[in-house]
DRENKE-993312 format. One line per field, with one value per atom (N, C-alpha, C, O, CB): atom name; x, y, z. Coordinates in pm, 1 decimal, always signed. Glycine has a CB too. Layout:
N
atom (CA_...)
xx (X_...)
yy (Y_...)
zz (Z_...)
***
This chain:
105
atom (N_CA_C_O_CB_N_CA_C_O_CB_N_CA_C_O_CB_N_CA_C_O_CB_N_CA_C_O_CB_N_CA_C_O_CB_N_CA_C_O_CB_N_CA_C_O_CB_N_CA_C_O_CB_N_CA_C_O_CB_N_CA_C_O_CB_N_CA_C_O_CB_N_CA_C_O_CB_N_CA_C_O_CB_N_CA_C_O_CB_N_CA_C_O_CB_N_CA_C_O_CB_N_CA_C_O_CB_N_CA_C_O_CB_N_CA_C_O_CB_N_CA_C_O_CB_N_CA_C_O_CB_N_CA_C_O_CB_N_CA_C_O_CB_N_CA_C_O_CB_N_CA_C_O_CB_N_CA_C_O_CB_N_CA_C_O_CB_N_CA_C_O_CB_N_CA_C_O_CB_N_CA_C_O_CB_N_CA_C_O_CB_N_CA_C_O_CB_N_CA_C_O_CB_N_CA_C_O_CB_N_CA_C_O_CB_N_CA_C_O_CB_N_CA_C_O_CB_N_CA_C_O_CB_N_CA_C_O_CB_N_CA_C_O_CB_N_CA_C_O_CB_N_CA_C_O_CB_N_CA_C_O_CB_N_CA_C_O_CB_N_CA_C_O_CB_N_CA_C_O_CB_N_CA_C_O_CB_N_CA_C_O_CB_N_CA_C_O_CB_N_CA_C_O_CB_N_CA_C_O_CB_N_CA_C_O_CB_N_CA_C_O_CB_N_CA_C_O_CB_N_CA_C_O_CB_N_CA_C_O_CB_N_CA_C_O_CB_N_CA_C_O_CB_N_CA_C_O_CB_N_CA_C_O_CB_N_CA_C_O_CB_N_CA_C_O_CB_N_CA_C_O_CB_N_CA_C_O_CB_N_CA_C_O_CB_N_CA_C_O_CB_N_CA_C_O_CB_N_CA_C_O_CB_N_CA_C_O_CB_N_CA_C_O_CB_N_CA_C_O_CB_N_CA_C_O_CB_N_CA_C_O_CB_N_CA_C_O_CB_N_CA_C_O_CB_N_CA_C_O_CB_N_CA_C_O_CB_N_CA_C_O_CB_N_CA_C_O_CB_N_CA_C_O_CB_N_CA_C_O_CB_N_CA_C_O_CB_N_CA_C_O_CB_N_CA_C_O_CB_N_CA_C_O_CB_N_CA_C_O_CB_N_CA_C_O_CB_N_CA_C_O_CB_N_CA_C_O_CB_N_CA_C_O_CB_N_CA_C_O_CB_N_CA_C_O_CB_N_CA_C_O_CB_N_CA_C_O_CB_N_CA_C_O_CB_N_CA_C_O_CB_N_CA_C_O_CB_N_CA_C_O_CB_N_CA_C_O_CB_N_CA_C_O_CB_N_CA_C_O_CB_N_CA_C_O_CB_N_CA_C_O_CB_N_CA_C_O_CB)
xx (+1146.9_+1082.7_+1044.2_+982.5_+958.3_+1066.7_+1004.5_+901.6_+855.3_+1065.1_+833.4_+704.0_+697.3_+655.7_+657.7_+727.7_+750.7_+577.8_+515.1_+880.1_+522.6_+454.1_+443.6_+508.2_+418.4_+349.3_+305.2_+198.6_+101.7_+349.3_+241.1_+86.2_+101.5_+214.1_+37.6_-10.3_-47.2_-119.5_-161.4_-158.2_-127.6_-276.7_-183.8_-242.4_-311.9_-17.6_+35.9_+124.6_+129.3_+137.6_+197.2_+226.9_+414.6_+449.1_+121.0_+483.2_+453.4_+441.0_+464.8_+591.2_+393.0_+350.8_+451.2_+549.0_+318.4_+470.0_+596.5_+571.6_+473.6_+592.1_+725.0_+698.7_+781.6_+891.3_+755.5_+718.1_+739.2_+833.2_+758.7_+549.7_+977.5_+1037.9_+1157.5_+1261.2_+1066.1_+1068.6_+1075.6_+1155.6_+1132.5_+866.3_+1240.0_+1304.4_+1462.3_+1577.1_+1160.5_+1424.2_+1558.9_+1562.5_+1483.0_+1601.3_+1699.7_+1725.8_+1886.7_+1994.6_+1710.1_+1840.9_+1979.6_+1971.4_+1867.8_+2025.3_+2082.2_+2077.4_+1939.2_+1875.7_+2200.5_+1914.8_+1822.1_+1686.9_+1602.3_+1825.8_+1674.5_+1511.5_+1526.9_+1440.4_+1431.7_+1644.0_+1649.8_+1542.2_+1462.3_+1827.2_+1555.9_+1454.4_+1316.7_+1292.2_+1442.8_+1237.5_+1096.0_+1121.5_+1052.9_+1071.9_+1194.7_+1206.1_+1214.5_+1171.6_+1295.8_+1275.9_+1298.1_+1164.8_+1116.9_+1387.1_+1113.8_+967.1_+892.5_+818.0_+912.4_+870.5_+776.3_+833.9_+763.2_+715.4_+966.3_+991.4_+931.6_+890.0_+1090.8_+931.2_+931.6_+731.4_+687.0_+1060.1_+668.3_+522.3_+520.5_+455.7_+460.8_+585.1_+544.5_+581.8_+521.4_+581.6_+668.8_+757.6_+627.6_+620.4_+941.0_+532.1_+423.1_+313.7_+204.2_+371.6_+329.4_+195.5_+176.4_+101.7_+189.2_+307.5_+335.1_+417.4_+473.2_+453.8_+409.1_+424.1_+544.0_+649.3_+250.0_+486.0_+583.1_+683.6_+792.5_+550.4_+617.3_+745.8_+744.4_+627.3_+734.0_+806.6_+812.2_+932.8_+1029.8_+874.4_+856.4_+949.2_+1006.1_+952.0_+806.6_+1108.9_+1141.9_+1164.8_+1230.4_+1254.0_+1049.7_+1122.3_+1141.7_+1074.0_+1029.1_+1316.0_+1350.2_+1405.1_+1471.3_+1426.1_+1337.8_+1290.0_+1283.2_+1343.5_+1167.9_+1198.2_+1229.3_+1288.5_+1279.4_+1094.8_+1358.6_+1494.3_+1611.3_+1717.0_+1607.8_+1590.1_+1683.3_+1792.9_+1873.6_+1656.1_+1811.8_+1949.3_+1945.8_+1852.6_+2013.0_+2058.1_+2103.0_+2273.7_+2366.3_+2066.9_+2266.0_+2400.9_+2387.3_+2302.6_+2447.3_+2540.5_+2550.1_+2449.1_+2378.5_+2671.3_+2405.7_+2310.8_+2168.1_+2134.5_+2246.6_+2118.1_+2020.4_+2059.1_+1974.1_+1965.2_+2207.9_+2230.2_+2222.6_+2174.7_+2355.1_+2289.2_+2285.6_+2151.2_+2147.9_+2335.0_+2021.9_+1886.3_+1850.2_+1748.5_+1797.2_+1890.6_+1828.7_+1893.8_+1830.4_+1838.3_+2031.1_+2034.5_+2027.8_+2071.9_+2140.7_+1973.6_+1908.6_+1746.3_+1694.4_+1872.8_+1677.8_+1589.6_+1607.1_+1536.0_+1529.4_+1707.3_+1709.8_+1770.3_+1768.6_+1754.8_+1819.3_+1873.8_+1749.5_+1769.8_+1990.0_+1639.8_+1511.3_+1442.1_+1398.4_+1423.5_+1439.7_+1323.3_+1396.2_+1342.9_+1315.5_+1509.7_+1560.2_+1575.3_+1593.3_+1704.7_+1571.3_+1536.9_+1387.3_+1330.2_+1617.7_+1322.8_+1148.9_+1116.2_+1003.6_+1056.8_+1218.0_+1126.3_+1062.7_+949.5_+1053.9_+1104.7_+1057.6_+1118.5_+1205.2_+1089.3_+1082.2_+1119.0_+1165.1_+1074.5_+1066.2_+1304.9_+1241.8_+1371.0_+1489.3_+1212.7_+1306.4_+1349.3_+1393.9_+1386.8_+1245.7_+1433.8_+1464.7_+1425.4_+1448.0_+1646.9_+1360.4_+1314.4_+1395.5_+1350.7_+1129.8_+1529.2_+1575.1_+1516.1_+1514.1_+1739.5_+1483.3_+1412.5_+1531.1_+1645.4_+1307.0_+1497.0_+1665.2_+1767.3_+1825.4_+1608.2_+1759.3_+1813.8_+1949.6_+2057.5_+1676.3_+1901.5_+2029.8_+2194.6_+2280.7_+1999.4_+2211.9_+2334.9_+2382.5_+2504.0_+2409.5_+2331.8_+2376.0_+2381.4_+2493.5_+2318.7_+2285.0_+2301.6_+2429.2_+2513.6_+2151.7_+2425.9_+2558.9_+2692.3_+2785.4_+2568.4_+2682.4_+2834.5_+2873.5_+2987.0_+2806.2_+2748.3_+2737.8_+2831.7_+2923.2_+2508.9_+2764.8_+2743.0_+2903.1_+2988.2_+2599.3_+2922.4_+3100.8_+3181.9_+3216.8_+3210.5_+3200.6_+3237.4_+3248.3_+3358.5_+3119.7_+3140.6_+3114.4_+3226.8_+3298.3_+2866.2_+3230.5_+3290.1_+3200.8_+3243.9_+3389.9_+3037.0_+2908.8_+2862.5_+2858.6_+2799.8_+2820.6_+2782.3_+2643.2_+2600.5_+2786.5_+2576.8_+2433.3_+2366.0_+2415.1_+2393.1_+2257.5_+2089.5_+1991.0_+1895.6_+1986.2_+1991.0_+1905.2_+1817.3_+1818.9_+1796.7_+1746.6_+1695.9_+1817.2_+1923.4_+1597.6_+1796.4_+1873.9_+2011.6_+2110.2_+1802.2_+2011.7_+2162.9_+2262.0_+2352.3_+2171.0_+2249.5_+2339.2_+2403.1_+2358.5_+2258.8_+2522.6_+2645.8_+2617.2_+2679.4_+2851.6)
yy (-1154.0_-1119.2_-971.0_-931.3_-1208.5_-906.2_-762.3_-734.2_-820.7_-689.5_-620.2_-579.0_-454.8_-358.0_-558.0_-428.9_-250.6_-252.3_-355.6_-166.9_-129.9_-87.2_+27.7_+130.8_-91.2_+8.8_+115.2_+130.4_+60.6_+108.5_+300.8_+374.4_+420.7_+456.4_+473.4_+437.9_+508.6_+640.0_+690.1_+406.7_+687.3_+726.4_+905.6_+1011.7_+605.9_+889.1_+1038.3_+1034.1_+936.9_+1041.0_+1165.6_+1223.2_+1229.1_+1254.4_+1365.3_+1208.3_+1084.1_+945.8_+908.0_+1065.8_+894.5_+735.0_+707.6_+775.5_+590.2_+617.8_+583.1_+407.4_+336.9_+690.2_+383.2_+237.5_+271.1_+326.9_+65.2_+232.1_+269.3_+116.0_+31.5_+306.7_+99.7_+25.3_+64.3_+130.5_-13.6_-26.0_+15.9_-158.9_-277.4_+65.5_-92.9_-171.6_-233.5_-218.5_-354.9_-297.0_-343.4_-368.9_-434.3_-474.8_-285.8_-308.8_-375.1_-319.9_-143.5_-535.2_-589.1_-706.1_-741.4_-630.1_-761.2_-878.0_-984.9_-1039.3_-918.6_-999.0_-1082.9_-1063.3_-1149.2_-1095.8_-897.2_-856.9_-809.2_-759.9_-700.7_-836.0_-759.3_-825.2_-764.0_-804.2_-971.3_-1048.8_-976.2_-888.1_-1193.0_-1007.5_-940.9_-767.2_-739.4_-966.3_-664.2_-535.7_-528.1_-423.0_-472.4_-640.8_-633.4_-635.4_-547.2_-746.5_-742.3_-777.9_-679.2_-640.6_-910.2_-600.7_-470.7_-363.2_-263.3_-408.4_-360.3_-278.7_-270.3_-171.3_-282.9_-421.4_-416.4_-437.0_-449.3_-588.1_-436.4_-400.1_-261.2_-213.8_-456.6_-155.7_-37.1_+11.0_+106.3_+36.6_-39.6_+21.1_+4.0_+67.7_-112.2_-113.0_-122.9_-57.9_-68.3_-283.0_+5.9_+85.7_+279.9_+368.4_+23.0_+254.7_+432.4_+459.2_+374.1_+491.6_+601.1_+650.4_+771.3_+789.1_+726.8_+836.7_+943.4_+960.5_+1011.7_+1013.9_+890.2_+932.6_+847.1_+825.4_+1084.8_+800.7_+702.6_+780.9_+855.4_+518.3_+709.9_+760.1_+556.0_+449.5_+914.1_+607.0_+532.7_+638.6_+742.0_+429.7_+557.4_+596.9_+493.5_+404.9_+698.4_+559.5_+493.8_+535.5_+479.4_+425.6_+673.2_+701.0_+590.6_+618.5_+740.9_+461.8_+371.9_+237.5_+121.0_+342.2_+314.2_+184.5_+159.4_+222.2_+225.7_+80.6_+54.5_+10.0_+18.7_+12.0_-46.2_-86.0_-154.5_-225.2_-181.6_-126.5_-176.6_-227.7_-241.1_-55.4_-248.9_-286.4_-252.6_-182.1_-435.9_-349.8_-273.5_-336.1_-262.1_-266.7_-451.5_-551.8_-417.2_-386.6_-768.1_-369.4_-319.0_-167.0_-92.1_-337.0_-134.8_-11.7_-6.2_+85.2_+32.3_-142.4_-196.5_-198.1_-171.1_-309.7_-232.7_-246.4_-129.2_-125.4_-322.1_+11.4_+144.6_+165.1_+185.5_+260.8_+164.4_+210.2_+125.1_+159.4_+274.4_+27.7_-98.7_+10.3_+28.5_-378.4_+71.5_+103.1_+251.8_+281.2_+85.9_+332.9_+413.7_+402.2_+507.5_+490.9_+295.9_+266.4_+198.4_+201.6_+178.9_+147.3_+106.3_+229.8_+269.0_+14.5_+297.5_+401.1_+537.8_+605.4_+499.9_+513.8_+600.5_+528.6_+591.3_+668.5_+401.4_+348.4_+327.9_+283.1_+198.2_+356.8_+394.0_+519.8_+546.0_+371.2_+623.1_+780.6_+791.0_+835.1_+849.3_+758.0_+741.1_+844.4_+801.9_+599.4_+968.7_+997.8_+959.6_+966.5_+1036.2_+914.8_+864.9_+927.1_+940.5_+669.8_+960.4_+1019.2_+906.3_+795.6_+1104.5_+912.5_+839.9_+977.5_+1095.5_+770.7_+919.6_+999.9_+921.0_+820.6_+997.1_+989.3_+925.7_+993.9_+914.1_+935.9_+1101.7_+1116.2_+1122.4_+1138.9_+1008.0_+1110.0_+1169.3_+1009.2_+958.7_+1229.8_+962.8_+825.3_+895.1_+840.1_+665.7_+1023.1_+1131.3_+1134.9_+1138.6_+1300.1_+1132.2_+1114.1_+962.6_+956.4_+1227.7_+837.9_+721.8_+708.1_+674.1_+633.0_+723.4_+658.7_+741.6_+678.1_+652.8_+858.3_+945.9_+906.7_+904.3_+1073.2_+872.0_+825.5_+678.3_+630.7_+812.1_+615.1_+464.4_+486.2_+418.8_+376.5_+590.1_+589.7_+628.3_+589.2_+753.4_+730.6_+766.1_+624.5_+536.7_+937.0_+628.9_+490.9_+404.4_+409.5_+427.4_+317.9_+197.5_+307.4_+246.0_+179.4_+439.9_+486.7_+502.5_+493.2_+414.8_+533.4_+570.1_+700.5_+760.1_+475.2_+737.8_+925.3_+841.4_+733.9_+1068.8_+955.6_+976.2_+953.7_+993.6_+1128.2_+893.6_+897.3_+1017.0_+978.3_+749.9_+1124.3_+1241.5_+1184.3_+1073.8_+1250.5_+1315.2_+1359.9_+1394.7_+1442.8_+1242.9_+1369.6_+1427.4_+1353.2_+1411.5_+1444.1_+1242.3_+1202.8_+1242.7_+1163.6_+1034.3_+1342.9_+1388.8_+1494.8_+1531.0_+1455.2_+1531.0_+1616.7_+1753.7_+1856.5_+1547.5)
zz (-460.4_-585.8_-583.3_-484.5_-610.7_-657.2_-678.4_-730.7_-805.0_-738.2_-716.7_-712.4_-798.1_-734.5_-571.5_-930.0_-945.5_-967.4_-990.8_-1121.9_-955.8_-993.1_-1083.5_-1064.2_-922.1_-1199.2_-1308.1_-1342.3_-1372.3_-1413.7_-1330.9_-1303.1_-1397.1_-1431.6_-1188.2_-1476.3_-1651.4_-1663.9_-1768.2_-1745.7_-1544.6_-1450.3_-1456.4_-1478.0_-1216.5_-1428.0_-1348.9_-1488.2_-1563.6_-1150.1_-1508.0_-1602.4_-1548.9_-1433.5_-1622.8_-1630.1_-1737.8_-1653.1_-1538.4_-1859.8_-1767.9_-1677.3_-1612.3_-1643.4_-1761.1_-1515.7_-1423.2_-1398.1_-1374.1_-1249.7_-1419.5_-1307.0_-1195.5_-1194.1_-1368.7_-1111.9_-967.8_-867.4_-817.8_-901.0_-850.8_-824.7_-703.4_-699.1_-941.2_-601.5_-449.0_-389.5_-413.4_-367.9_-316.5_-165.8_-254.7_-212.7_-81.4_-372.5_-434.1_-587.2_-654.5_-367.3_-635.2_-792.2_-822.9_-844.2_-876.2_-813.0_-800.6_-892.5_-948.8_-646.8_-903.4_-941.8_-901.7_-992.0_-894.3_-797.8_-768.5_-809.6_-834.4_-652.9_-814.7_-875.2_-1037.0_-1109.4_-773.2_-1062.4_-1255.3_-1349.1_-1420.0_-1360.1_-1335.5_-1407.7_-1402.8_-1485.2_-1346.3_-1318.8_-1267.4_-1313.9_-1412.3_-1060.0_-1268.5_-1316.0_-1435.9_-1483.7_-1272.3_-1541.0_-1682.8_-1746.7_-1818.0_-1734.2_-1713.5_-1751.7_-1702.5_-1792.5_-1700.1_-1574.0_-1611.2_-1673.4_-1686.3_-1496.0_-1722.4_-1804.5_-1923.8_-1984.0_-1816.4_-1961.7_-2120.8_-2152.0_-2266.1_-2200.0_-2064.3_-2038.3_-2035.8_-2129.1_-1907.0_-1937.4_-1952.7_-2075.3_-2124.6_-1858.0_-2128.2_-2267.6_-2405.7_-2510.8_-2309.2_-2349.6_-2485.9_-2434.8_-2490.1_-2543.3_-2338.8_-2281.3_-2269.3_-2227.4_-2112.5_-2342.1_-2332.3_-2473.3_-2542.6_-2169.6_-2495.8_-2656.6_-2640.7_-2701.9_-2732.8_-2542.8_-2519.7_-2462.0_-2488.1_-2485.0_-2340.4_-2222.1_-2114.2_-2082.8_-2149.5_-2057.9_-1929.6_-1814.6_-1827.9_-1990.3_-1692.1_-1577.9_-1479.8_-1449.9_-1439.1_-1474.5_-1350.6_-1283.1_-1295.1_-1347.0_-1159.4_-991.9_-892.2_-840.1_-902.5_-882.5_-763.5_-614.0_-526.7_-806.0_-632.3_-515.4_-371.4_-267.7_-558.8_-388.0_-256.4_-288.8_-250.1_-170.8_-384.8_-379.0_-245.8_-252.1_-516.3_-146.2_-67.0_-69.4_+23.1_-13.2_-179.7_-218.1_-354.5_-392.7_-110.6_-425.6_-555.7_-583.4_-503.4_-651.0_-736.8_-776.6_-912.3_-967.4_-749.6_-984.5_-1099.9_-1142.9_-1211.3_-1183.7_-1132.5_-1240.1_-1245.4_-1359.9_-1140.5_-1168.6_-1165.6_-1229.5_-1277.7_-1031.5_-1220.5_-1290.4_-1444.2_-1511.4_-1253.1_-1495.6_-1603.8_-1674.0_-1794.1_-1585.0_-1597.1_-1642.8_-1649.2_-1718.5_-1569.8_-1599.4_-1632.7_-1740.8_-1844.3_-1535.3_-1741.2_-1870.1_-2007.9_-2117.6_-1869.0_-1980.0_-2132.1_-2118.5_-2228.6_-2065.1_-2008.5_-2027.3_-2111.8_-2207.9_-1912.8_-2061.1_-2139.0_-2289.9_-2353.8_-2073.1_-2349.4_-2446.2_-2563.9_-2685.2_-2394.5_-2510.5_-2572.8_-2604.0_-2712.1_-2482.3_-2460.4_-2463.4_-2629.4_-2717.4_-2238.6_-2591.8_-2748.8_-2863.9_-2968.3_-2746.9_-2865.5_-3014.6_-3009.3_-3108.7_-3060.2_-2903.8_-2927.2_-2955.4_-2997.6_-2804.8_-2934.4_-2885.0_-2822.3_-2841.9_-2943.6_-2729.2_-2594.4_-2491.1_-2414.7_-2551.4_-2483.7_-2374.1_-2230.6_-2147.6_-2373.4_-2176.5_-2054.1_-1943.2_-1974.6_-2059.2_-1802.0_-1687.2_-1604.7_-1658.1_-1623.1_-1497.3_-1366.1_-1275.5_-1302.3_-1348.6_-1162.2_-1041.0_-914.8_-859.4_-1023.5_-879.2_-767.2_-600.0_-506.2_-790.3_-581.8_-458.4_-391.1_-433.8_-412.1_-300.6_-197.0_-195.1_-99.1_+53.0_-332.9_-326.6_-448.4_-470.9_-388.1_-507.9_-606.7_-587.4_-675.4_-571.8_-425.7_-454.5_-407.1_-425.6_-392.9_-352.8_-362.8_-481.5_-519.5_-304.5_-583.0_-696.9_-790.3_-853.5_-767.3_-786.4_-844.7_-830.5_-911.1_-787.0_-694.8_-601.9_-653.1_-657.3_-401.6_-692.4_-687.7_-884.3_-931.6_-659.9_-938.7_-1136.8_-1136.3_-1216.1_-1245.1_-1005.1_-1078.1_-1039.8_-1118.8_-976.2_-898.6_-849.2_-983.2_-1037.9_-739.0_-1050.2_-1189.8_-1308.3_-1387.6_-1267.2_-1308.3_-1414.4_-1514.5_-1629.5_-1450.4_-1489.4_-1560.1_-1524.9_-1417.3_-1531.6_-1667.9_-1666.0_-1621.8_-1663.8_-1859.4_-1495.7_-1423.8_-1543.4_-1649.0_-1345.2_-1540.0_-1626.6_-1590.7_-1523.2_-1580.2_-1613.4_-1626.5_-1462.9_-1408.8_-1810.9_-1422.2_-1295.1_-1180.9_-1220.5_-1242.7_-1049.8_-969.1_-950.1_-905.0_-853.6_-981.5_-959.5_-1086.3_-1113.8_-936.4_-1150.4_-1260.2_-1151.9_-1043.0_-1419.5_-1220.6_-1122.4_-1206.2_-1179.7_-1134.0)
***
């Protein structure tokens, strides 16, 4: 089961989603998505920074997040942390343009 955490507290708010973004944790990550998504106006961050491992299912859920957060106006980032180029390697690999922060080319 996954655990993201969101903090409302740091700029921009972030949910914070650590150890795994896969098929098995999408359910639970969806649902604090769609909580941080009614708790913020401007701007939201994912970081996955201590993501240890993922797939597409969980690649798929960032970008449904970035696809809400722009029919909200919602500003929203991804913070990969030195996790930038797995996830880059992982986005060309699927045949997907990067989601803004460090894993863009």
């Amino acid at each position: 089961m996954a655990n993201p955490r969101f903090d409302a507290g740091v700029a921009p708010p972030t949910l914070f989603i650590e150890e795994e973004l896969s098929f098995q944790t999408s359910a639970d990550i969806r649902v604090s998505l769609m909580d941080a998504f009614e708790q913020v106006s401007g701007a939201l961050r994912i970081d996955v920074s201590a993501v240890g491992s993922f797939d597409l299912a969980g690649a798929q859920l960032l970008y449904a997040a970035a696809r809400t957060a722009e029919e909200r106006g919602i500003e929203f980032t991804v913070e990969y942390g030195g996790n930038g180029e797995r996830f880059a390697k992982f986005f060309r690999f699927a045949g997907l343009k990067p989601l803004g922060g460090e894993a863009e080319d």
